[in-house]
N, C-alpha and C positions, 0 to 999 in steps of 0.2 A: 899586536894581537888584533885580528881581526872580530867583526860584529859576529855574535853566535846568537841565532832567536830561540835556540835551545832551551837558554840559561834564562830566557823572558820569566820576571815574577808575573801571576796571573793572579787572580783575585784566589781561586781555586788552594791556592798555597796561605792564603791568610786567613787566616777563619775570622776573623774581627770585620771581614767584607760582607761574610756570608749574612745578611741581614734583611727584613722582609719590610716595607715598607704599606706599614697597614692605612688606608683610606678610615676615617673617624666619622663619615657620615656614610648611613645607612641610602644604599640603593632602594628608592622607593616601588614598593610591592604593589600590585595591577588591583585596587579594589575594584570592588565595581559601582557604579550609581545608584545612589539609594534614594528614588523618588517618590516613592507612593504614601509617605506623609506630609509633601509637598501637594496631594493632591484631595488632604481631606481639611475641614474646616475643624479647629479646634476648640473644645470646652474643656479648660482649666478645671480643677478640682483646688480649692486652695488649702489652704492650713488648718489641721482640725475640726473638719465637717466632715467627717465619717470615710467610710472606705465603698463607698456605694455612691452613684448618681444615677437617679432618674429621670429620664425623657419623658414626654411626653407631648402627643399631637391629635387634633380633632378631626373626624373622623367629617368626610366631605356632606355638605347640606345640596342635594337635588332642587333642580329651580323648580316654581312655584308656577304651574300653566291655567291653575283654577282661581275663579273668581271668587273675590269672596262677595253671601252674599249681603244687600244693604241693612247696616245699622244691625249687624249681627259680630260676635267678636269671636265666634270660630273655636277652634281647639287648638292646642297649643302644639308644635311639633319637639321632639326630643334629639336629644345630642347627644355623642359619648366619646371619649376618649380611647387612645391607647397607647401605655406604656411602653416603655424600654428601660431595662433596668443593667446597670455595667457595673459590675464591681471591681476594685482598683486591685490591683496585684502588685508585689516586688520581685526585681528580677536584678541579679548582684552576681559580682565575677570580680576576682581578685588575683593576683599574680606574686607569689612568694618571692623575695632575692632578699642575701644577705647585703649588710655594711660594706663589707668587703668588697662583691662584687660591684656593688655602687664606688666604692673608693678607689678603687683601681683600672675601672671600665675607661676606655680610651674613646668611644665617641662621643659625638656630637648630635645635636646639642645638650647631652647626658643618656646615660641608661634609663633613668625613672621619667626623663618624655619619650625617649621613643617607644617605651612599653606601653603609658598614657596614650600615644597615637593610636596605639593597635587595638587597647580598649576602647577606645572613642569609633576604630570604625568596626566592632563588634555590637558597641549600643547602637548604630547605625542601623547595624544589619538587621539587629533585633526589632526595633522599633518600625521599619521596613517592611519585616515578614509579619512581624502582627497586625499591621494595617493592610496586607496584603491577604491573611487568610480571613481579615475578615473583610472584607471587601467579598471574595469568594462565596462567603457564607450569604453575605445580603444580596447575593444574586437571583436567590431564590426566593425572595419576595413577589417579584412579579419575573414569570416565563418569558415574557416577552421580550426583555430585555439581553436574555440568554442567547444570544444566536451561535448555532454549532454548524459548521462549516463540514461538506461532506469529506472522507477520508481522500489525502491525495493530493487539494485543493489548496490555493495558496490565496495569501486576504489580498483583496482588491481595496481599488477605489471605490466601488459598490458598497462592499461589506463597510467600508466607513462611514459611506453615503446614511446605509442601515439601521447602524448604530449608534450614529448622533439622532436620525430620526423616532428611533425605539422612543430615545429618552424623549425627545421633545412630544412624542406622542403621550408617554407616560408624565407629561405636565412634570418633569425635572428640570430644575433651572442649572445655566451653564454655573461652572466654578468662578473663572471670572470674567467679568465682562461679558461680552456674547458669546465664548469659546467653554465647551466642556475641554476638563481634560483628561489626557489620555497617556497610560503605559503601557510602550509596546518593543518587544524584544528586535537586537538590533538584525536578528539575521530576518525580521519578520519587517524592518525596514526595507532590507535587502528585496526582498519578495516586491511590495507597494511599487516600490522606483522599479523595477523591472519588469512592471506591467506593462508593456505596450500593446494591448487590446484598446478597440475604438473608446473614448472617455475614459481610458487610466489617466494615472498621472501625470505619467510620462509623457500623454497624448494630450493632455491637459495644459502644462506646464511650458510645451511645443506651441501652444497655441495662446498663450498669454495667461490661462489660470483665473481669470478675475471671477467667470463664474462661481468658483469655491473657493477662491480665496487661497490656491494653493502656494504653499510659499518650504522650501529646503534652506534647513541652518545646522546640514552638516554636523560636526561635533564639536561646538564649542562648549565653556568652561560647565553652562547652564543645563547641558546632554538635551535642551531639546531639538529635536528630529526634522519632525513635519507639522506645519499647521496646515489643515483641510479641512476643506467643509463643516467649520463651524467649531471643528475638535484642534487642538492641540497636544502633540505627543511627545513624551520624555522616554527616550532609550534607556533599558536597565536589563542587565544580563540576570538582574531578579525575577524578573516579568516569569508565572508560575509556567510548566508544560505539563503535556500528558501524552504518555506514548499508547498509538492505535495500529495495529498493524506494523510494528516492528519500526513503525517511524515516530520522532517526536517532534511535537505541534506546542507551539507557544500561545499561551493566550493573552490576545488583546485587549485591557479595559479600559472603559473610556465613561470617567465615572461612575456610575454601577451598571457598566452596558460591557456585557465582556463575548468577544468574539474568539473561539478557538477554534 
């Protein structure tokens, strides 16, 4: 008798073949960078000292261009303070699953860490946006620091140039060392690097850079961007926007200098 491929057994005929072969670790999901509490200085509230803290700072002394005159002791000048007052909040998120589905869940490294991950980059985000909206908020201390960019217009090397000088005019010291720092959205990278107007970056960086110190670090683990002129920036698809004519504009901050 000869070969018949008719009679071939195929998996199709065995149902004990038919079986799915499930992966036990979770494909990791696209967070985005959460830097804008990397970019503020922190004061601890510790254990049982109330649910409030108060700032406070002295109010600037004007120099002294009169003489005083001899063997006379003058009058005295006055000083005052001003508060800041923050009161502490809780903010709490839990996620329900029975025994069961813990005792029978087939990934890795468990169900109750990869849930913990997902909580961990939700405190993230949280603690993220609330030093982002208030950031926002203390922009309004001093106008000057505010630069709004006209409808259309894309941020340059200028508007950097600007907005490290805002602060340093406003007697704001860098974050660290000689560099303020800065978040700024990556499609608003995209914009900077494809400046090639005379003194962009592009134009800059072509020609050695030393004058400002321009320097690209790409995207590695630390998401910062670009250091210029003084500033240094962290890429976050958190970076706030605002839509003006049917388009949206990402704002730049660069310590409390926000460029949109």
């Amino acid at each position: 008798m000869g070969y018949s491929p008719a009679s071939i057994l195929t998996s199709g005929n065995l149902p004990q073949l038919q079986a799915i072969k499930y992966e036990r670790e979770a494909i990791a999901n696209l967070k985005a960078q959460t830097p804008f509490l990397s970019m503020t200085k922190k004061k601890p509230l510790g254990l049982r000292q109330g649910n409030q803290v108060q700032f406070f700072t002295y109010a600037l002394l004007a120099a002294n261009t009169n003489q005083q005159a001899e063997g006379t002791v003058g009058s005295p000048i006055s000083e005052s303070t001003t508060k800041i007052l923050a009161t502490i909040g809780q903010y709490a998120d839990f996620i329900n699953t029975s025994d069961l589905a813990m005792d029978v869940s087939i990934e890795d490294p468990g169900l109750i860490q990869n849930l913990a991950n997902e909580l961990n980059y939700r405190l993230a985000l949280t603690l993220n946006s609330l030093t982002q909206l208030t950031s926002d908020a203390a922009v309004a201390v001093d106008a000057n620091v505010n630069i709004q960019l006209a409808n259309g217009s894309y941020l340059t090397a200028n508007n950097i140039r600007s907005a490290v000088q805002s602060l340093a005019a406003a007697n704001v010291r860098p974050l660290v060392g000689d560099e303020f720092g800065g978040i700024i959205h990556p499609f608003v990278v995209k914009d900077v690097l494809n400046d090639t107007s005379f003194n962009g970056l592009t134009d800059i960086l072509k020609r050695g850079g030393d004058a400002d110190r321009a320097k690209l670090f790409g995207v590695p683990s630390n998401e910062e961007a670009i250091s210029f002129s003084g500033a240094k920036f962290k890429q976050t698809t958190t970076a706030p926007s605002v839509t003006i004519g049917g388009n949206t504009y990402y704002n730049t901050l660069t310590n409390t200098s926000v460029a949109a």
